[in-house]
SERO-4910 file (N, C-alpha, C, O; in steps of 0.05 Angstrom, whole numbers):
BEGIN
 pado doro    nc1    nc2    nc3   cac1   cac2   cac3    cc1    cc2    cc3    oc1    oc2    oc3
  Unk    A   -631   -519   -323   -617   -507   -346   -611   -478   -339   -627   -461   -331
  Unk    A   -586   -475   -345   -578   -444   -340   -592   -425   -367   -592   -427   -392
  Unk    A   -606   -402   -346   -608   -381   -374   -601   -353   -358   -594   -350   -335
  Unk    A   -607   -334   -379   -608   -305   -380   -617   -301   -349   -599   -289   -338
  Unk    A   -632   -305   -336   -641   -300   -310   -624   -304   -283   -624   -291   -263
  Unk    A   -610   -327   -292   -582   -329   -273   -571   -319   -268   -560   -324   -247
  Unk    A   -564   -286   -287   -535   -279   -282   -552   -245   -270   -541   -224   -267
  Unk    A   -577   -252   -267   -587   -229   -263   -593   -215   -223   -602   -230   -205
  Unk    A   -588   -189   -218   -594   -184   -192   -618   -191   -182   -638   -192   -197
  Unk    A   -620   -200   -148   -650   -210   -140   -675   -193   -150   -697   -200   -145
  Unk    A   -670   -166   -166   -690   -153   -166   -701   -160   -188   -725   -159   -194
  Unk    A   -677   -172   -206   -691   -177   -238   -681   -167   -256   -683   -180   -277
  Unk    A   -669   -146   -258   -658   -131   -279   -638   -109   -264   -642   -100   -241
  Unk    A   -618   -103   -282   -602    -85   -277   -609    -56   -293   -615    -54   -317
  Unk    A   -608    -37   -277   -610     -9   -303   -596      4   -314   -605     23   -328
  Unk    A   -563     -4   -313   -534      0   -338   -533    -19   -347   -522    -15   -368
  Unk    A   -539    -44   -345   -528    -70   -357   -543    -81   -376   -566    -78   -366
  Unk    A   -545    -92   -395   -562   -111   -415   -543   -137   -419   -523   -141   -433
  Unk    A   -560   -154   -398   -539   -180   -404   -557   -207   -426   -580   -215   -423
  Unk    A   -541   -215   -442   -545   -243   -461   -535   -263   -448   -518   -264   -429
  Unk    A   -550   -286   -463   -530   -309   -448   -548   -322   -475   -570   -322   -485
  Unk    A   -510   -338   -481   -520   -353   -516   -509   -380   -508   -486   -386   -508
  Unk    A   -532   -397   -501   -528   -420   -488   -509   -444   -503   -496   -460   -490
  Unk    A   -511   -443   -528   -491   -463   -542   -465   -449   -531   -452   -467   -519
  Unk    A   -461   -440   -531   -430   -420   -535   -424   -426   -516   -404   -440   -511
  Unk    A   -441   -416   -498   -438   -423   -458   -416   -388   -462   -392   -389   -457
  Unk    A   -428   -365   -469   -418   -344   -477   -445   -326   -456   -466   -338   -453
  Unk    A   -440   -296   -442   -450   -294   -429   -449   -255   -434   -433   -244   -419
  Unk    A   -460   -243   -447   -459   -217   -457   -462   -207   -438   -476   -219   -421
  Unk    A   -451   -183   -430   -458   -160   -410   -448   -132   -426   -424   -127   -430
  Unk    A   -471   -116   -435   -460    -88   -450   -477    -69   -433   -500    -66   -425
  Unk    A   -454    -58   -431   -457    -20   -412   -476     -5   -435   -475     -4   -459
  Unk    A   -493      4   -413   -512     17   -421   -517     40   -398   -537     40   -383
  Unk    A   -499     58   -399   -491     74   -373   -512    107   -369   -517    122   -387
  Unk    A   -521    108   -341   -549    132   -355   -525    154   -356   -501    154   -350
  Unk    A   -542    173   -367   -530    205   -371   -502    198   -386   -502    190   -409
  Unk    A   -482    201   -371   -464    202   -383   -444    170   -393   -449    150   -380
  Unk    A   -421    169   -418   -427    136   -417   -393    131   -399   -372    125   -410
  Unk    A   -398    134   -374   -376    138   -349   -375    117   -342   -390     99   -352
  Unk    A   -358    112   -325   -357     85   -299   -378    103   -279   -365    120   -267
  Unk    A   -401    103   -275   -408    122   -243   -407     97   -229   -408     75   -241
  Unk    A   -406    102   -198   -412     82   -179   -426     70   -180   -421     51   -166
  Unk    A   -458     69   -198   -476     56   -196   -475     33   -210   -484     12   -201
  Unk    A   -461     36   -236   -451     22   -256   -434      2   -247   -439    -21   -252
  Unk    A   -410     10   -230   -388     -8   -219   -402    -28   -194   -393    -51   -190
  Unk    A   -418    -21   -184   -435    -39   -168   -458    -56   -183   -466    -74   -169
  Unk    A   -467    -55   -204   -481    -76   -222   -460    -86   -231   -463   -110   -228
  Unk    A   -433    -81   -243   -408    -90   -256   -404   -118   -237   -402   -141   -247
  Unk    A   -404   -111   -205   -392   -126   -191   -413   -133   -187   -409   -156   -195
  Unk    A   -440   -135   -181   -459   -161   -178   -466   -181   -203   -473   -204   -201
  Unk    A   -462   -168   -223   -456   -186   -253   -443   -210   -238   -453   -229   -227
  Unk    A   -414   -200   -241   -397   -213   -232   -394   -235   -206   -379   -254   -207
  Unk    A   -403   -231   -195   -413   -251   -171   -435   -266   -183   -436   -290   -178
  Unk    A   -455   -255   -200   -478   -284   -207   -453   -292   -226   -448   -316   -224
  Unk    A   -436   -277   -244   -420   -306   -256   -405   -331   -246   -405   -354   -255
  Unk    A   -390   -318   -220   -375   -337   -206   -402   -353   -187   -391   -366   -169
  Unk    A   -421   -355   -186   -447   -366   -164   -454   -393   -183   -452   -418   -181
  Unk    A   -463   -373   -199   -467   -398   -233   -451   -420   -227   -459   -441   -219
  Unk    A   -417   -409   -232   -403   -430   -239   -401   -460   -221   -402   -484   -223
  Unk    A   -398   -436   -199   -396   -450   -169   -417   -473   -162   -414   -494   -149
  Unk    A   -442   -461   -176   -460   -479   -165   -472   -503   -186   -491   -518   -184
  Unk    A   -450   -498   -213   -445   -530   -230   -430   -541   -225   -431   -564   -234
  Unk    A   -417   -537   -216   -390   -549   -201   -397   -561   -189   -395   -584   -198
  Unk    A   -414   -556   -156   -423   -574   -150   -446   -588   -148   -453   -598   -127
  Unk    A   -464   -589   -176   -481   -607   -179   -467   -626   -196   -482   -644   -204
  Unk    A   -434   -627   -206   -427   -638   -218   -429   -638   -247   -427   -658   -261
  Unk    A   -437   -607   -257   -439   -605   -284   -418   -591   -290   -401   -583   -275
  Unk    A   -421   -587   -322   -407   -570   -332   -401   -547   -325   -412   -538   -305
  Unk    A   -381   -531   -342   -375   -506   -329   -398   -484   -349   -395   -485   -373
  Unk    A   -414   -471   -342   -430   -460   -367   -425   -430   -374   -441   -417   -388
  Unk    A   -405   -419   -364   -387   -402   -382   -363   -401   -378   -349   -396   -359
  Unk    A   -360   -409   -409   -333   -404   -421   -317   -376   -433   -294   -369   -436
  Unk    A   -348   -361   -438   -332   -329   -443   -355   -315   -436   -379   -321   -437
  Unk    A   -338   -290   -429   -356   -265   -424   -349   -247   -447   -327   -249   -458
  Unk    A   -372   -227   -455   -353   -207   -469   -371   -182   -458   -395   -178   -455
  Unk    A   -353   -172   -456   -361   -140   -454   -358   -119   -475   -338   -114   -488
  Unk    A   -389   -106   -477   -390    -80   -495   -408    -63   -491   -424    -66   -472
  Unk    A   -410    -43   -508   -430    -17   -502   -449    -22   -526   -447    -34   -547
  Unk    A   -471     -8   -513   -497      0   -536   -492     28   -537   -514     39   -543
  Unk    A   -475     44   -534   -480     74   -541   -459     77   -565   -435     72   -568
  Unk    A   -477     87   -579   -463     93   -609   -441    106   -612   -440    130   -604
  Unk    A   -425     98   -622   -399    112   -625   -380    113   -597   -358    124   -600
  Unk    A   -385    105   -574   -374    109   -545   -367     79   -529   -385     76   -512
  Unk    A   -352     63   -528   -351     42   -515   -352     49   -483   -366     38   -466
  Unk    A   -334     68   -480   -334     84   -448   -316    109   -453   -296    113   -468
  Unk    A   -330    124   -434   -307    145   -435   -294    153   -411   -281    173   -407
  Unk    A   -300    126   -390   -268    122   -369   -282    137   -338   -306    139   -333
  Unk    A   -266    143   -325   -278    146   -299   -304    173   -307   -309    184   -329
  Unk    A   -317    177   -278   -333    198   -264   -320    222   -265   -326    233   -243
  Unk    A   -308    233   -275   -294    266   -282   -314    282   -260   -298    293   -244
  Unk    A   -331    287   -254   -361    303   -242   -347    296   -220   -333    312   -208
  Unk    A   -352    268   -213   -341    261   -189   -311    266   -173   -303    274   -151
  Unk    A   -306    261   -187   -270    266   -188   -267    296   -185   -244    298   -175
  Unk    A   -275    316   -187   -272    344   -188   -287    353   -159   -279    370   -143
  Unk    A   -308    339   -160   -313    341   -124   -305    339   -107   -307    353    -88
  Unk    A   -290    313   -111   -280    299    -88   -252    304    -82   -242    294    -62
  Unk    A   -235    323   -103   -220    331   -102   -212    360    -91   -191    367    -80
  Unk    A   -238    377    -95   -242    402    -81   -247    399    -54   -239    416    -38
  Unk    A   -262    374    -47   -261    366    -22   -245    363     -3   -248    372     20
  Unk    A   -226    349    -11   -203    335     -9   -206    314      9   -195    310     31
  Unk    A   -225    296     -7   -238    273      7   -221    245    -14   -223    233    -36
  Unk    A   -202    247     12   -181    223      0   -201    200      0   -205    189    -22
  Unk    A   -213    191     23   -223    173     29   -241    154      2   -243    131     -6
  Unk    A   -256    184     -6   -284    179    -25   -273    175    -54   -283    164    -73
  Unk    A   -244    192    -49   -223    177    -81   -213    157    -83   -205    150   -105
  Unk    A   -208    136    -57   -201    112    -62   -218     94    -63   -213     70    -70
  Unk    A   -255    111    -53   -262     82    -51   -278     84    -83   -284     63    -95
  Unk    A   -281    104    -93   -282    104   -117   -260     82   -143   -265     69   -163
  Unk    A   -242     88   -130   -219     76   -150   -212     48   -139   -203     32   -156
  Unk    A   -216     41   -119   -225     15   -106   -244     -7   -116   -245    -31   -120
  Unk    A   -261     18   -120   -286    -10   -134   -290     -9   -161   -309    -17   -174
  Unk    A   -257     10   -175   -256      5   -207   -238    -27   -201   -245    -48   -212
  Unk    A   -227    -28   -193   -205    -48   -186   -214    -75   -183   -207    -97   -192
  Unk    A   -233    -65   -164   -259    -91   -155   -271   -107   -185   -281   -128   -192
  Unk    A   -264    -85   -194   -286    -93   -222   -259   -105   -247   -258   -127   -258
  Unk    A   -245    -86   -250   -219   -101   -274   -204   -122   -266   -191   -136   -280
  Unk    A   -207   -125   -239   -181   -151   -235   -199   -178   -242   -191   -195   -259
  Unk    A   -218   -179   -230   -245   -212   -228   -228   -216   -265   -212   -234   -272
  Unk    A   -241   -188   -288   -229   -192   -302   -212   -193   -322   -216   -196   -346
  Unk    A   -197   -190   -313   -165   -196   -319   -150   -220   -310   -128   -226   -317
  Unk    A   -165   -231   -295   -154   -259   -287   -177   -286   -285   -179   -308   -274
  Unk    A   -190   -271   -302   -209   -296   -323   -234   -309   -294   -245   -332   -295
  Unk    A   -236   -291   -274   -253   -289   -255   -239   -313   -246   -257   -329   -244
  Unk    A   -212   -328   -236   -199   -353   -236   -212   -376   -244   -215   -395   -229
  Unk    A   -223   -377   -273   -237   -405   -280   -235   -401   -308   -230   -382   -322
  Unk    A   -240   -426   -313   -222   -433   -345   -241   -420   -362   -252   -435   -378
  Unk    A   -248   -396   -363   -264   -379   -383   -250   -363   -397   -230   -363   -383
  Unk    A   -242   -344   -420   -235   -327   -427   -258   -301   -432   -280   -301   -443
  Unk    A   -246   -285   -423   -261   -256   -424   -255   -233   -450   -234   -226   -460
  Unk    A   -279   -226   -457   -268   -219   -483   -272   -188   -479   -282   -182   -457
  Unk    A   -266   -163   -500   -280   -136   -504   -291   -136   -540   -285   -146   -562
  Unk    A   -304   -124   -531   -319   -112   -557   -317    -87   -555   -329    -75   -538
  Unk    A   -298    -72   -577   -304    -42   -574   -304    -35   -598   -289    -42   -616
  Unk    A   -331    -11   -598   -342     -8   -625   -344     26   -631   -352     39   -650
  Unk    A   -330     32   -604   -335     67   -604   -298     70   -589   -279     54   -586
  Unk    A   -305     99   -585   -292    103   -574   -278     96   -542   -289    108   -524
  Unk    A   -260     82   -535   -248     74   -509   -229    104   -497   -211    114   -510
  Unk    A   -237    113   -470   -224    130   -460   -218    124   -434   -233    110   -421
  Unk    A   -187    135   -423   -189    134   -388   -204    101   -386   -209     81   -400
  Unk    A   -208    108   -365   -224     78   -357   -235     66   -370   -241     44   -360
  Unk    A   -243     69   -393   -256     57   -419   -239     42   -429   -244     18   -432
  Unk    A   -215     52   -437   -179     47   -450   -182     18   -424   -183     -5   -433
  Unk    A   -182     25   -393   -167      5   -383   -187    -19   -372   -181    -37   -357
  Unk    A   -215    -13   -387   -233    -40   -380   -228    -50   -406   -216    -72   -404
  Unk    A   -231    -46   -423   -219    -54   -450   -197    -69   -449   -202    -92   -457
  Unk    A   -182    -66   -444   -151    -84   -441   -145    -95   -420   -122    -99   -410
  Unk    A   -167    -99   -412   -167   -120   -387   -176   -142   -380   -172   -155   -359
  Unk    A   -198   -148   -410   -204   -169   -416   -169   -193   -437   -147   -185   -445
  Unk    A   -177   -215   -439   -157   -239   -458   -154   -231   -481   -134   -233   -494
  Unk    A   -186   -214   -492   -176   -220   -514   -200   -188   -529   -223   -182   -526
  Unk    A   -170   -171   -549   -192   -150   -551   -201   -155   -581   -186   -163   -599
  Unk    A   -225   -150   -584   -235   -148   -616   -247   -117   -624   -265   -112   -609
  Unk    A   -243    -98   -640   -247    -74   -642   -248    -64   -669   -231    -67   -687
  Unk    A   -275    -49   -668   -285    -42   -695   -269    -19   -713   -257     -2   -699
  Unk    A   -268    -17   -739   -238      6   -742   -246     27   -739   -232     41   -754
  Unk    A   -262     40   -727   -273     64   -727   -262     74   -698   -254     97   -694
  Unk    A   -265     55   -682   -257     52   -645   -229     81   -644   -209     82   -658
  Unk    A   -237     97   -627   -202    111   -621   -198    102   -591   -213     95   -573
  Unk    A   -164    105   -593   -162     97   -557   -148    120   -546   -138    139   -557
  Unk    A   -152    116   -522   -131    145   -513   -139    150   -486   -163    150   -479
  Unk    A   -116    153   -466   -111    153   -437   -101    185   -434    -78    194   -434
  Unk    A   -131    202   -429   -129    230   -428   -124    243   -405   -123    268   -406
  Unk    A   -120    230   -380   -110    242   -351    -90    261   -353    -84    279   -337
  Unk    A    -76    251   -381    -43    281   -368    -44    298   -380    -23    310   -384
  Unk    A    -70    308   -393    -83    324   -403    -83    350   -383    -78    374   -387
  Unk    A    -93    334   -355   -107    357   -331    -84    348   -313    -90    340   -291
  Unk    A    -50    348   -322    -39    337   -300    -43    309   -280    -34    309   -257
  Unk    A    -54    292   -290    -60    267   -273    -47    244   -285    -29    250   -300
  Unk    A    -51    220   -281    -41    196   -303    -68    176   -287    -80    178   -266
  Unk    A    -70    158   -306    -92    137   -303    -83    109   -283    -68     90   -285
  Unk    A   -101    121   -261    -92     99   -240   -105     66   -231    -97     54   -211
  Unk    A   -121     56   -246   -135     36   -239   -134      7   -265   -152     -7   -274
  Unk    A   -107      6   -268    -93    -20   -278    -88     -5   -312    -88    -25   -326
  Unk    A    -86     14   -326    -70     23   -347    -49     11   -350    -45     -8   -366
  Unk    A    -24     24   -328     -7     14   -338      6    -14   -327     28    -22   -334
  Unk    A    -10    -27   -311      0    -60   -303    -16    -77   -332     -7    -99   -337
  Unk    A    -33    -68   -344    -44    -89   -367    -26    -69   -389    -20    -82   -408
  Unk    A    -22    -56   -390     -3    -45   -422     19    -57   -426     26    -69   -446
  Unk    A     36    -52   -394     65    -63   -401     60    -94   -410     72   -101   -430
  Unk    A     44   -113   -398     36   -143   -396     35   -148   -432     45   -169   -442
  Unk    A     20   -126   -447     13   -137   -472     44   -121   -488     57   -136   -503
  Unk    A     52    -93   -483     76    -89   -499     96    -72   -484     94    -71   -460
  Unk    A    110    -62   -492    138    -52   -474    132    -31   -464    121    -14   -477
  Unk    A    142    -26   -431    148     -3   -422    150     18   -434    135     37   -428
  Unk    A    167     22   -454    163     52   -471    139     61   -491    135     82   -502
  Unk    A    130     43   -490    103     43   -508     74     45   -488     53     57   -494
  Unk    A     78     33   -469     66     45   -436     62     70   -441     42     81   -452
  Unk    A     85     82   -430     93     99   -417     89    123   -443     81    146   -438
  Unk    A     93    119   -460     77    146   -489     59    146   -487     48    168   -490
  Unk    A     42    122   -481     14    124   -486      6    142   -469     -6    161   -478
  Unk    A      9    141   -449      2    147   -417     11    185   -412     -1    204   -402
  Unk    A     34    182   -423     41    207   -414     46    231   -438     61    251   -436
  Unk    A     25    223   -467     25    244   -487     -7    250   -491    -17    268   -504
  Unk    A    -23    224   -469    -49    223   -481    -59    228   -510    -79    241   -517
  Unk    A    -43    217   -526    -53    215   -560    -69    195   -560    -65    174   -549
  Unk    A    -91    203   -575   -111    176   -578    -97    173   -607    -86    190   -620
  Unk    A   -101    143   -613    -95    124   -630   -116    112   -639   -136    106   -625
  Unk    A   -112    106   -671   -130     91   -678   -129     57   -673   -109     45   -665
  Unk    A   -152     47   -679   -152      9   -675   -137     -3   -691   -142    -27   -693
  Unk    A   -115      5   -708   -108    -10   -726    -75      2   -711    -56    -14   -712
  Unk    A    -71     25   -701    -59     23   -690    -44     11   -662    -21      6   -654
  Unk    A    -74     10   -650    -74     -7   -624    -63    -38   -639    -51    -55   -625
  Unk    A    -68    -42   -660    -67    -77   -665    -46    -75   -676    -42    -96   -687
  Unk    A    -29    -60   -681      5    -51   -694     23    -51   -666     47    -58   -662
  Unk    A      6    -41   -650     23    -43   -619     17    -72   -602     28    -75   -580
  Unk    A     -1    -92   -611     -8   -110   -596    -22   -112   -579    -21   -131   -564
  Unk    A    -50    -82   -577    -53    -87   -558    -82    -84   -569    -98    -73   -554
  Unk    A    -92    -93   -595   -123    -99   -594   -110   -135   -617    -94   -139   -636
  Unk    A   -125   -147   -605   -119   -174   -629   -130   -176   -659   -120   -183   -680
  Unk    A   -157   -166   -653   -173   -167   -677   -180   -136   -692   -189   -120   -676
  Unk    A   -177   -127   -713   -188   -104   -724   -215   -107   -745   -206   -118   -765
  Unk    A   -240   -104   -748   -253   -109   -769   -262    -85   -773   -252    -64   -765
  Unk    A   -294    -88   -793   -298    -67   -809   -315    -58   -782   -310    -70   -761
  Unk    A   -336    -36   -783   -358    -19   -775   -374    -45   -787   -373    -58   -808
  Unk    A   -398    -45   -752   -425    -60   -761   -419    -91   -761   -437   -108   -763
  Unk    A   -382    -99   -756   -378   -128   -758   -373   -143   -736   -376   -168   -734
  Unk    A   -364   -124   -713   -352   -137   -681   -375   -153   -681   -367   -173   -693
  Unk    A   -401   -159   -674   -405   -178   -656   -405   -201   -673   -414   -221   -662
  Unk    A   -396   -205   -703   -396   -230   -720   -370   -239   -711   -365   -263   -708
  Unk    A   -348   -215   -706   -324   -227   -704   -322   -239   -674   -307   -258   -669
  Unk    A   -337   -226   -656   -337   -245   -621   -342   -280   -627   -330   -300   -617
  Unk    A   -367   -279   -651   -376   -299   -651   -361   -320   -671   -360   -343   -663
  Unk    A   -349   -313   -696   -329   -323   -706   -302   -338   -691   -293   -360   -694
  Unk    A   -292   -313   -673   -270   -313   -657   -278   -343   -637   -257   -355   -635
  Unk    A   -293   -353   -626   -306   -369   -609   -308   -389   -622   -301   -411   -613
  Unk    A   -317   -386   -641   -311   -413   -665   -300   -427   -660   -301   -449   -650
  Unk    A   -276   -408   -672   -251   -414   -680   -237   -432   -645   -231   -456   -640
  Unk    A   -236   -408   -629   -233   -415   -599   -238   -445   -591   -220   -463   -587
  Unk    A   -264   -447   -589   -272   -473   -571   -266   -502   -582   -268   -523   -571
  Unk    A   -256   -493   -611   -234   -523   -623   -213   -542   -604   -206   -566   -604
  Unk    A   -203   -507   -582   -175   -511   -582   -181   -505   -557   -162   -499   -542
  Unk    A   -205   -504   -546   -207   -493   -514   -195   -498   -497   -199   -482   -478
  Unk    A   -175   -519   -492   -163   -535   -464   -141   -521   -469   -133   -507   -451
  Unk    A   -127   -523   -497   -103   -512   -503    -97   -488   -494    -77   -484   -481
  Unk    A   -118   -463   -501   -122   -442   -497   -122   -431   -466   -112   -411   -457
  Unk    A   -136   -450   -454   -138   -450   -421   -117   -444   -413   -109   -421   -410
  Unk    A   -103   -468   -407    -74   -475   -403    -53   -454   -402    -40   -447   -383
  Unk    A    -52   -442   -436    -36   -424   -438    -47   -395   -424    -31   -379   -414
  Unk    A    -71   -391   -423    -70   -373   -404    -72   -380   -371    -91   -370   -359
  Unk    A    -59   -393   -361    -57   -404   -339    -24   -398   -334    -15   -385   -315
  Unk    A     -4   -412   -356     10   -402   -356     18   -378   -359     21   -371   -335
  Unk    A     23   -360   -374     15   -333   -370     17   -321   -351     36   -308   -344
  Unk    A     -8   -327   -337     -8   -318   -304     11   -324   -285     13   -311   -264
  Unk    A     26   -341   -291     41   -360   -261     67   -341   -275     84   -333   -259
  Unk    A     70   -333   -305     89   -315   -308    100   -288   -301    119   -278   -290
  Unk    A     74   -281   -318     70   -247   -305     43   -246   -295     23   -245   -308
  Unk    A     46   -245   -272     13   -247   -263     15   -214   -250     33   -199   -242
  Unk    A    -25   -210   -255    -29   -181   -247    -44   -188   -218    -66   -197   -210
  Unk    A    -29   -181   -212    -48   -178   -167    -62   -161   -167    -64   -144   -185
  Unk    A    -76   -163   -145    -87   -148   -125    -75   -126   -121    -82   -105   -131
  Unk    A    -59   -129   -107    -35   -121    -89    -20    -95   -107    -11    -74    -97
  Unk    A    -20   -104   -138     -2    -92   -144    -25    -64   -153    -21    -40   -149
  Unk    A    -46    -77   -165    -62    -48   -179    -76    -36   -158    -95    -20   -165
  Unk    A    -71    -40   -122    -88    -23   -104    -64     -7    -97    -67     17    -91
  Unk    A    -39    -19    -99    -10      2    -90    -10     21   -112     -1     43   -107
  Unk    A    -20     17   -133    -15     35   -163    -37     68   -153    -31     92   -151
  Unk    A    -65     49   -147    -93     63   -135    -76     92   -129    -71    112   -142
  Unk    A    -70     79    -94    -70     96    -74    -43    121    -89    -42    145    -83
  Unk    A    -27    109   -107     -5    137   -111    -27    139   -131    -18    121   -145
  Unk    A    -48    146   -145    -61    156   -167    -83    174   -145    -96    193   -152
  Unk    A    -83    164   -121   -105    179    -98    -90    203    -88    -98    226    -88
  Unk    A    -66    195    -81    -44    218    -76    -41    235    -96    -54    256    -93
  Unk    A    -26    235   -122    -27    248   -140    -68    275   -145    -75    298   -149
  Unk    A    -73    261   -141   -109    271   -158   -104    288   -138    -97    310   -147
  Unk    A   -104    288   -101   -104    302    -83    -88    334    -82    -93    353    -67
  Unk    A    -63    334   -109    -41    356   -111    -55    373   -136    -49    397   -140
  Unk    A    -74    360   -150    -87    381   -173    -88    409   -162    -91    416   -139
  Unk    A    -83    425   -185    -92    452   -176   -119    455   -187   -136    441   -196
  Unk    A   -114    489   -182   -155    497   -192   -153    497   -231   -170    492   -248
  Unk    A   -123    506   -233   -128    510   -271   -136    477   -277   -153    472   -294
  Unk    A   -122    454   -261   -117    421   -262   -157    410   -267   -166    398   -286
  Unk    A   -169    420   -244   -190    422   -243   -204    439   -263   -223    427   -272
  Unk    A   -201    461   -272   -223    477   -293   -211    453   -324   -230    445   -336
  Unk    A   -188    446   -334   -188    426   -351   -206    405   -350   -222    400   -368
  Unk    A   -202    389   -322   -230    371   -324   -253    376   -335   -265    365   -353
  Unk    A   -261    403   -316   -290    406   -339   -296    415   -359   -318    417   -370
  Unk    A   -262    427   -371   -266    434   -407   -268    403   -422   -279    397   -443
  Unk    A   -254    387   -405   -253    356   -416   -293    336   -414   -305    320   -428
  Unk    A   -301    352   -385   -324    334   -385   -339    346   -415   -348    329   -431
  Unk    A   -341    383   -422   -357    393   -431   -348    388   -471   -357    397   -493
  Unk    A   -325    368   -463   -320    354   -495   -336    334   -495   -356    331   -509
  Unk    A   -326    314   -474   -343    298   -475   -365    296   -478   -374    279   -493
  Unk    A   -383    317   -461   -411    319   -471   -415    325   -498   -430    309   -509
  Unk    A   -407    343   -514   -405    345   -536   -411    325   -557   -429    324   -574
  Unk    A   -386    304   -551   -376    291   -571   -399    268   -564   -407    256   -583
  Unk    A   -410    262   -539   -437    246   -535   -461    258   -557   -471    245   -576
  Unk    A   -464    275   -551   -490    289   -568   -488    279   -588   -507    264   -594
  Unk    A   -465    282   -610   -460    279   -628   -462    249   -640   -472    245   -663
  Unk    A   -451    229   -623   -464    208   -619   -493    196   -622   -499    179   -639
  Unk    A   -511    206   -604   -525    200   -596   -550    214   -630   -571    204   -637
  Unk    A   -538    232   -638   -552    239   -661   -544    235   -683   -553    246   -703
  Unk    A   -521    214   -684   -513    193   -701   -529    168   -706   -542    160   -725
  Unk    A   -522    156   -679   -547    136   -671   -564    137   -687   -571    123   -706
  Unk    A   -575    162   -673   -613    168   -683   -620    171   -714   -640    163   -725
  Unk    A   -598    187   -727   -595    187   -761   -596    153   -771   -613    146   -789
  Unk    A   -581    136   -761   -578    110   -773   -598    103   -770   -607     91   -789
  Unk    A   -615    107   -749   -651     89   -747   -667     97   -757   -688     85   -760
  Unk    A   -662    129   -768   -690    134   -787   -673    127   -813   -689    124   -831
  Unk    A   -648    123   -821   -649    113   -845   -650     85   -847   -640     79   -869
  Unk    A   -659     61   -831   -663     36   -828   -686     34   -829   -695     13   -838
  Unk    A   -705     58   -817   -737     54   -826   -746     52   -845   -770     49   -846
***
């Protein structure tokens, strides 16, 4: 019998990741739980991608014992209050830029890639991949978010792709999953005014499915699944089709990478001192969080 232990690294546990596995459902939780800051760091994107490999190992290896498939969905979300992600390593990115260590910027943005395509293309097996976002989505946050089938997002959630903020634009599948869900010009505002938007606006543009209250996403993952596994084959299918339509490559979001590697490489020093007025919001707006959090649990005591 498959459980919780399956999808886990040989060591036993991961230290960003908190993974579920809700065996009726054949549903398989993985929520970011990212240290210090709530970033993509490298460390994170390498549990992301060994997740991901025990999922496809799993599958592979009912397959051939001749069983079932035992996940049908993933969903991804955060435990940090108020923050679903707030998108790449900024710290990093400012180093490696002063550096001018092309190399260490692609392989950074390489193994975001590594990590959104498996899902965005449903890890190629008849699963759908879901998001849960219950905080805020930023930068890379925005584009793991919408890179799952199907988004569900709490109304409190803001979105917003802040790179052209410091002169940059967001290079690691933004705009190949935006245009996919709504039009080029609606892309392309998002991307190049960096306005964050609210969830109700994201679901006015098509590009979150579900809006509920605060405190309700994970009823609605599980609702949503309900409803889902009625119609599961149907559902397959059409996202199969889909793909053979507009399908997102490889190919296409590592060519996107490398002009987002080129570009980062032309920052100036003012391009760079924004970054870290941007990290030292972010920190901010963490704190603030995080003593949000902490207010709701002493009033639950």
């Amino acid at each position: 019998m498959i459980t919780k232990t399956d999808f886990l690294p040989p060591g036993g546990s991961y230290e960003q990741l908190d993974i579920r596995y809700d065996v009726p459902l054949k549903a398989v939780w993985y929520i970011l739980e990212p240290r210090d800051r709530p970033c993509f760091n490298l460390e994170l994107l390498e549990e992301l991608r060994q997740f991901q490999h025990r999922v496809e190992t799993v599958i592979r290896e009912a397959g051939v014992r001749g069983e079932p498939n035992p996940v049908c969905y993933t969903i991804l979300a955060s435990s940090v209050p108020g923050v679903f992600n707030m998108g790449g390593d900024l710290r990093l990115f400012a180093k490696l830029i002063r550096d001018s260590d092309r190399q260490g910027l692609f392989r950074y943005a390489k193994a975001c890639i590594d990590v959104l395509y498996p899902n965005a293309v449903n890890f190629d097996q008849p699963l759908t991949t879901i998001s849960l976002v219950q905080g805020d989505a930023l930068g890379g946050g925005f584009e793991a978010a919408i890179s799952s089938n199907v988004i569900i997002a709490e109304k409190s959630a803001k979105w917003g792709l802040p790179e052209v903020l410091f002169n940059l634009i967001p290079g690691m599948g933004a705009y190949s999953f935006l245009v996919r869900r709504t039009s080029p010009d609606v892309a392309e505002r998002l991307i190049m005014t960096g306005e964050l938007v609210t969830a109700d606006e994201m679901h006015e543009l098509k590009l979150v499915d579900q809006v509920v209250e605060d405190g309700e996403g994970e009823q609605a993952v599980l609702d949503y699944i309900a409803r889902h596994r009625r119609r599961s084959n149907a559902h397959a299918a059409m996202s199969r089709v889909r793909r053979c339509i507009n399908p997102v490559t490889y190919e296409e979001l590592i060519t996107i990478t490398k002009i987002w590697v080129d570009a980062a490489l032309k920052l100036s020093d003012r391009d760079l001192l924004l970054i870290e007025r941007l990290i030292q919001a972010q920190n901010r707006r963490i704190a603030r969080a995080h003593e949000g959090g902490e207010e709701a649990m002493e009033g639950q005591a």
